[in-house]
N, C-alpha and C positions, 0 to 999 in steps of 0.2 A: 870667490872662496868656495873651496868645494867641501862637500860635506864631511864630516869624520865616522858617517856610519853607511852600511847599506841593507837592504830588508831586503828579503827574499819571502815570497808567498807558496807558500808549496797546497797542493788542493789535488784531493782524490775526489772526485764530484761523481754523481749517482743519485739515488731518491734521498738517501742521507750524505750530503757532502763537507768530506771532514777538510780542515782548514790550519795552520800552520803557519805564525809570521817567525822569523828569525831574525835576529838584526845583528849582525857584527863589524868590528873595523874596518871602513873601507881599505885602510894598508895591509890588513889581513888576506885581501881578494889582488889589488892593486900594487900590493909593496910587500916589506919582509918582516910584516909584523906576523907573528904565531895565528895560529887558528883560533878564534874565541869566541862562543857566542856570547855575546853580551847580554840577549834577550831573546824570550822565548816567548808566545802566545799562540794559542790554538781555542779552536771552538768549531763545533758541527753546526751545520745548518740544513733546516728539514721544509718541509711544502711545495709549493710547484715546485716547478726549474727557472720559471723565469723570474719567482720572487728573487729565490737561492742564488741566484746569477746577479739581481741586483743589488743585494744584499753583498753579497763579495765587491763590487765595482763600488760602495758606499765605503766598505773597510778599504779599500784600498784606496781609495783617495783619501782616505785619514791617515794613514800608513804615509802617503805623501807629505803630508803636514808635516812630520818627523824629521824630514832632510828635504834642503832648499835645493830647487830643481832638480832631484835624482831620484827620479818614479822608482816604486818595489821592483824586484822582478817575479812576474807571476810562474811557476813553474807548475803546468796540471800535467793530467796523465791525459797518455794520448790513449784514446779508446781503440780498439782494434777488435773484429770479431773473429771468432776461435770457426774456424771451418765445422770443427767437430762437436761446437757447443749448437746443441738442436732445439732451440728455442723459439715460440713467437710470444714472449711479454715483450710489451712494449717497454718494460722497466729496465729490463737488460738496454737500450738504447740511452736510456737518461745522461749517463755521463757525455757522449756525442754531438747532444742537444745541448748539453748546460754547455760544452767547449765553445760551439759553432756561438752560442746567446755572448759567451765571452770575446771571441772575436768580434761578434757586432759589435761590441760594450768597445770593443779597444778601435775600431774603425768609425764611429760615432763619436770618439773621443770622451767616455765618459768615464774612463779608466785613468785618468789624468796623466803623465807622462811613466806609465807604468811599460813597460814589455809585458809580453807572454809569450813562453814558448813552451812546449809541448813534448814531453821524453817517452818511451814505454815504459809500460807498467813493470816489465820485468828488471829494469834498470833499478829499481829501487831494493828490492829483495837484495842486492848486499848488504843494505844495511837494515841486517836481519836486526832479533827481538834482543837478544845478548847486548850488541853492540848500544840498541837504546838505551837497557838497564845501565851500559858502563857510564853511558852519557847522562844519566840520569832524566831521561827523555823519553821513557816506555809509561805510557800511556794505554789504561785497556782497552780503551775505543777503540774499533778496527780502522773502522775511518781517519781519526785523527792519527791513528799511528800510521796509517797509508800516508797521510799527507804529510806526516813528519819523516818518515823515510824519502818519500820525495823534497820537500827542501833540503835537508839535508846532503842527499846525492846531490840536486843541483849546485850545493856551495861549495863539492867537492872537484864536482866537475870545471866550477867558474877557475876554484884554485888550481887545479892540473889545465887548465887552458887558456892563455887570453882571448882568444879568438871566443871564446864560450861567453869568458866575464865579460867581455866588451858587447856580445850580443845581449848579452842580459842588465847590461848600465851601460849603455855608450855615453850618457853624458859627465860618466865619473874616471874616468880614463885620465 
């Protein structure tokens, strides 16, 4: 039996890293059911990185509990540095650190049958501040609204591609 929902994790990670679950009809991604989120939950999380990274790989395996064998899919932002950003905090790196701690977490298996994959940060700015308010999904955190414009694009991109949604749930195909 396969499940009748799927969760997506959307995560802008940095010293404060904001967070984003989404859960909607799997025949909404898989079949020709309408788009709908059925559920929303978001929350920041702040102190080191490698708490902050643990703490995400705790919610996601809760996020697993939800649907029988059909891990979330994590969607963070992929960090990239700006030639022309002249910086040396080491803070500006955080996001980089917290992805690479998430890779471990997913190669350790301690992200339970979760995905993650990794989009640019600039992919998510279409779905600018407007379009949240329509959704009723504008949040003033910056953070949680970074990580809710990233799941968001990622459930748009799963819907405009199979190739995409089957990377990000191959066991709900």
């Amino acid at each position: 039996m396969t499940t009748p929902e799927l969760h997506l994790i959307g995560v802008d990670p940095g010293g404060t890293t904001g967070v984003t679950r989404l859960t909607v009809p799997r025949l909404s991604i898989f079949g020709d059911e309408p788009p709908q989120i059925i559920e929303w939950d978001y929350f920041a999380l702040n102190g080191p990185e490698a708490k902050q990274a643990t703490e995400l790989a705790r919610y996601t395996r809760e996020t697993q509990s939800l649907s029988y064998k059909i891990g979330p899919a994590i969607v963070s932002e992929l960090w990239t540095q700006d030639p022309r950003f002249k910086s040396t905090d080491p803070e500006a790196l955080s996001p980089a650190r917290i992805n690479a701690m998430l890779e471990l977490l997913l190669y350790q298996n301690l992200l339970g049958d979760a995905t993650l994959t990794f989009q640019p940060r600039g992919i998510r700015l279409s779905i600018d501040e407007d379009k949240l308010r329509k959704m009723r999904m504008y949040v003033k955190h910056k953070d949680i609204r970074a990580s809710t414009q990233h799941a968001v694009m990622g459930l748009r991109r799963a819907r405009q591609s199979l190739e995409f949604a089957t990377k990000l749930w191959p066991e709900a195909v």
